[in-house]
N, C-alpha and C positions, 0 to 999 in steps of 0.2 A: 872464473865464475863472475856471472854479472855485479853490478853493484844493487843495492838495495835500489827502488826510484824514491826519492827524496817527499815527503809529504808533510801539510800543515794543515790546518783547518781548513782551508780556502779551497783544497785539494779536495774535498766531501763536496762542497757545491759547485764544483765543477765535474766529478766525477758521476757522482749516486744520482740517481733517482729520489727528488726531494720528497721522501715519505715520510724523513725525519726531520726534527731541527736539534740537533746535540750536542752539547754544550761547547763552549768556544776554545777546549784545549783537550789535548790527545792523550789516551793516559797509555804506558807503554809497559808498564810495569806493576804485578801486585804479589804482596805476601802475606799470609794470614787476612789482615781486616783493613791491609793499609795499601794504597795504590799513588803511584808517582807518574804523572806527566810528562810530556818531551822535555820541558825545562828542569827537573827535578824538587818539582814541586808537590808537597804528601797531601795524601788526604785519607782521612774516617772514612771507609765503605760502611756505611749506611743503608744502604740499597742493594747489596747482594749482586747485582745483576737482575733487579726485580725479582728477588726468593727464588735465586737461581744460584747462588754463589754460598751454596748451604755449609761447606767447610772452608769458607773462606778462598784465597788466593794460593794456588802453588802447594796446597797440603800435601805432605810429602808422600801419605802412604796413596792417594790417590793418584800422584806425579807417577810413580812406583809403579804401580799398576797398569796406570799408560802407557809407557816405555817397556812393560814386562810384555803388551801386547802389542804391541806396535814391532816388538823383535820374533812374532808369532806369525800373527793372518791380521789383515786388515779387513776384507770384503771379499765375503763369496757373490751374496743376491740368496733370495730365497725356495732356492734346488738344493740346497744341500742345510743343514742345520751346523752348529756348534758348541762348542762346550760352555764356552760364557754365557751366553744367553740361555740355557737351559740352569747353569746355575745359580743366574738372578731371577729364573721365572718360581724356583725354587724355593726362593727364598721369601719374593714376594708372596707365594704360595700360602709358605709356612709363616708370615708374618699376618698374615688375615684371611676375610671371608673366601678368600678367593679359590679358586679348583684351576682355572686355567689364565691364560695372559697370552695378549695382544702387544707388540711391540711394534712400537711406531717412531717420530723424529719430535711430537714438538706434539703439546699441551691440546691444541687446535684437531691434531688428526687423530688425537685419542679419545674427543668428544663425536670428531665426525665418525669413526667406526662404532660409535656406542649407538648416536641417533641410527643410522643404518642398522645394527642389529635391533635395536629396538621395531624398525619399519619391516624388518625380513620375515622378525619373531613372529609379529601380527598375519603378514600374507600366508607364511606357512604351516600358522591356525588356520587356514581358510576362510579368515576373517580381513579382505580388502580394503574394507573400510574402515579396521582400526587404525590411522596414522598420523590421529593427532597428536601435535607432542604439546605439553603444558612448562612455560618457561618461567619466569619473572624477571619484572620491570627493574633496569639497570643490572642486570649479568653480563659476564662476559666470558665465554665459552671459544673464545679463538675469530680469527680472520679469514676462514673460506666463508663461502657463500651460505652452506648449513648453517656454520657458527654460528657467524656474526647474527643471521636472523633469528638464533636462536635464543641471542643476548639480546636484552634488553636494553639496549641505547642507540637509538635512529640514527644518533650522529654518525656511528660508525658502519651504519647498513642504510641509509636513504640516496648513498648514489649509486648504487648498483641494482637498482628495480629494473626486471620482475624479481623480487627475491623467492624462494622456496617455499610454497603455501604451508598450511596445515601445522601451523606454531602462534600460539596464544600467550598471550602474556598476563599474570596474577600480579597485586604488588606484595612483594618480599615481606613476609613475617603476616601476613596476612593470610590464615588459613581457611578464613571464609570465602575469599576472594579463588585461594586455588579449587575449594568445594565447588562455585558454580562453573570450574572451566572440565576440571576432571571427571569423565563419562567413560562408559563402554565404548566410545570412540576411541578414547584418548592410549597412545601407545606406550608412552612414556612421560615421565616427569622430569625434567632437570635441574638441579640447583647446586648452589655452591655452599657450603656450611657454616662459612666466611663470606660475605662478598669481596672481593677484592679491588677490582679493578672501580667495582661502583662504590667505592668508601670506607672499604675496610667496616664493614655489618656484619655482624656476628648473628646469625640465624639464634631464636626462642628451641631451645628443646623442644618444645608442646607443638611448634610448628613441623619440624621434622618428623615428630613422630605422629601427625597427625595425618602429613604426605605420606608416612608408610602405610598406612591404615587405608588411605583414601585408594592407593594402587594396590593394597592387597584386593579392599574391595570391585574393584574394577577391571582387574588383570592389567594391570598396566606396571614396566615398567619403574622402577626408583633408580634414577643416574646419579648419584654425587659426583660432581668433578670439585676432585680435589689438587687442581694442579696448582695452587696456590697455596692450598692447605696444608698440602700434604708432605710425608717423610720429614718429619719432626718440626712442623713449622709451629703446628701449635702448643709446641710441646708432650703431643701425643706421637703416637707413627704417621697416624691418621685421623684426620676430624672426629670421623663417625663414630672412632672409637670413647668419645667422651659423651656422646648424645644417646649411646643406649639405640641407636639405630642403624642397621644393617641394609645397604642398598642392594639393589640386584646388580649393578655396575659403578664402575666406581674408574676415573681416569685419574691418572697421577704423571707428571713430566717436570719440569723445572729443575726442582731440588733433586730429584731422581739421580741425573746426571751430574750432580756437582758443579757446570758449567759444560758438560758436555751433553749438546743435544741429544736427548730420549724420549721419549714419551710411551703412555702405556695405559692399556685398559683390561682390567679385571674384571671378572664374573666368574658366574655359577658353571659344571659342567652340563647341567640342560640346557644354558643358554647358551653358551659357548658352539654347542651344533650345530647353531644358526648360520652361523658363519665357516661354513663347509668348503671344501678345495675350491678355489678359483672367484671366489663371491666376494674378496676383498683383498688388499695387497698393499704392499709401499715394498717401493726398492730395497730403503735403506733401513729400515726395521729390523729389530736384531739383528745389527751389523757387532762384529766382535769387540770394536774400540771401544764403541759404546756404551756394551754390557759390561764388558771389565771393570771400566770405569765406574759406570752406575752399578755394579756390585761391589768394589772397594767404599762408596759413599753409604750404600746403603747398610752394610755391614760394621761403618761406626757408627753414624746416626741409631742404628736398631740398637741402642744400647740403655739402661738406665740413666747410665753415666751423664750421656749428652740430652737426654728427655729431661732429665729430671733439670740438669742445665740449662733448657731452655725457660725452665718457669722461673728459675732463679733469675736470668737476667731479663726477661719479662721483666721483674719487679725493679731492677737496677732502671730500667729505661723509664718504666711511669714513675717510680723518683724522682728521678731527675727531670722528666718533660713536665710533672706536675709543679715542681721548683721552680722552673724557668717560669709557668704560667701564673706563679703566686708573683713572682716579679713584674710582668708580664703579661696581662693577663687581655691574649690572644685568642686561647681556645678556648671554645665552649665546650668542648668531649674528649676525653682521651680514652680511644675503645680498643675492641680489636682480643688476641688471644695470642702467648708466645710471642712469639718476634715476627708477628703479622699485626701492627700498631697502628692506626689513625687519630692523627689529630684534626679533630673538626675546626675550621677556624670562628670564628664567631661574626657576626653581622657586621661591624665594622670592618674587618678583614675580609669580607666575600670577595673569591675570585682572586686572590692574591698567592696560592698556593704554590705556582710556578715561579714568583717571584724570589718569593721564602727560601726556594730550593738554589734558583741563582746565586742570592744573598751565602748560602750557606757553603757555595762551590767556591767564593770568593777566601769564607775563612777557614775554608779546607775541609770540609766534609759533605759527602754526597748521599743528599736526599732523596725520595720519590716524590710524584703526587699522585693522588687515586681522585680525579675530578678537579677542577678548579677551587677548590675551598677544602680538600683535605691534605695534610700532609701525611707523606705514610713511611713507613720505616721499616724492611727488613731482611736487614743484616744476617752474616753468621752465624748458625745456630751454636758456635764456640767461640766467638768474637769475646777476646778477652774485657776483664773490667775495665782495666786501663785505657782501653779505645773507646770503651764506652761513656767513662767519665769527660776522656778528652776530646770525645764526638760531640756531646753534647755542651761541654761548653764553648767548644767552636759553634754550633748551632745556637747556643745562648745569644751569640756575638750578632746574629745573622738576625737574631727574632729584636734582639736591640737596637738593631738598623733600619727595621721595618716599624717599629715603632715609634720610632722618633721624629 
């Protein structure tokens, strides 16, 4: 057998396609909340994997479960169905509003099959020209061409014009603003419950449920993508279920898979019709590894045990990051819900967010940013205390360097 080929940093910018810039050492190994580089150097996971690493590194009964499937079927294509996937559409089922489920690979194709049912729903009322879809300013709903123009930040959709017409943009928490865009045109609504990607913004109740109101009146459409939110991020299963409001679609991916890519979009069984044999697809959509896996994660996560956990260390994190900013004093906001956390930096610090996070990989614990001026964090939805303490005052170490 071959030998492994040999790789270092340098090996990424000579290889990859410069999409990314990441960080300047190779982590190669993780357990629980802690990951170690080629050199055997640890660090505090902080960042999940961007609220993808929802039980941590290597958890054992999901390990379990991968290897239980992986000695089974790997990939049929979708001619034939299986048992995993019908057990987690099950369970998603019985765990919310949902009647039926769409299984897709990744966060991005479980918002683009929502917009398309939402655009099919409209045509096959008879009604062509309902296809506007109503967004807001800074979301981020994924990387195809739908997505991105359906998110709100140019930066990430202004060099791929012509983009996808017929998406307006409100600003977030603003529900006068969605009033004058939402009409008898309009086919759909999309929002996140959380912002995430745009700051870690926690949506007004009154705004939510002012958008369910506005799309009951209008026949359009209500999408939460909660693919940042959701499976126990905020402490609930799912956002929605804290705001008292029920969408008519709802996309979930990330944390789904525990770090195995899945994604998925739920609905109603009237709406689900819409998307009839042949009218949508992906290869690798309920592929068997996937589902196993995303039902061993989901099947702890669905518990009191780990929900009711996540609000407890919720409160462990703004302790301490409020601690740090009494010493410190960095941030102007610490927001957010669960272990979906933003730290705003404050005027003096604008634009320094990337830096903070460098700083913090130096003293061993890895951060996010959600925009250039926030810091965002989250972790494990079982990341023990002890990491939490010792995360944080490695992050102490890092907000100490940047202030000096």
């Amino acid at each position: 057998m071959e030998q492994p080929i040999a790789v270092t940093r340098q090996s990424f910018d000579d290889w990859m396609v410069p999409v990314y810039a990441p960080a300047d050492f190779i982590l190669v190994r993780g357990e629980g909340s802690q990951v170690w580089d080629q050199q055997g150097k640890s660090y505090i996971d902080f960042a999940g994997g961007i609220a993808v690493n929802a039980l941590g590194h290597a958890h054992p009964a999901v390990k379990a479960a991968l290897v239980e499937q992986a000695g089974k079927l790997w990939h049929l294509g979708n001619g034939y169905t299986n048992e995993p996937v019908l057990q987690l559409a099950k369970q998603l089922i019985d765990a919310t509003f949902a009647d039926k489920v769409f299984f897709c690979n990744s966060g991005a194709e479980a918002n683009e099959a929502a917009l398309k049912l939402a655009r099919k729903r409209a045509l096959d009322n008879g009604n062509a020209g309902k296809n506007q879809i109503v967004a807001f300013n800074n979301a981020f709903h994924g990387r195809t061409l739908f997505t991105v123009s359906a998110g709100g930040q140019p930066k990430y959709s202004k060099d791929f014009a012509p983009l996808p017409g017929g998406i307006s943009h409100a600003a977030f928490n603003d529900l006068a603003a969605a009033a004058e865009l939402i009409n008898d045109q309009t086919c759909a609504v999309i929002v996140e419950p959380i912002q995430g990607e745009g700051g870690v913004l926690p949506a007004d109740a009154a705004f939510l449920q002012g958008l369910r109101e506005l799309c009951d009146r209008h026949d359009a459409l209500l999408i939460f993508d909660e693919v940042q939110t959701g499976v126990g991020r905020t402490g609930h299963l799912y956002a929605y279920m804290q705001y008292g409001v029920v969408p008519d679609v709802l996309t979930t991916a990330k944390a789904l898979g525990g770090g195995f890519p899945i994604g998925a979009m739920l609905t109603t069984d009237a709406l689900a019709k819409t998307l009839s044999v042949g009218t949508h697809g992906t290869t690798y959509g309920g592929n068997p590894l996937a589902t196993a896996v995303a039902g061993a994660v989901f099947s702890i996560i669905n518990t009191p045990e780990v929900l009711e956990g996540v609000k407890q260390r919720h409160q462990w994190f703004i302790d301490g990051l409020n601690k740090i900013n009494q010493q410190y004093p960095i941030f102007s906001e610490i927001r957010g819900g669960g272990l979906l956390i933003g730290c705003q930096l404050n005027k003096d610090y604008a634009g320094k967010a990337k830096q903070i996070t460098q700083l913090a990989n130096e003293e061993g614990v890895i951060a996010l940013i959600a925009g250039p001026d926030v810091v965002r964090f989250t972790p494990s939805l079982i990341i023990p205390e002890q990491d939490v303490k010792e995360g944080l005052a490695r992050f102490a170490r890092a907000v100490a360097r940047i202030c000096s």
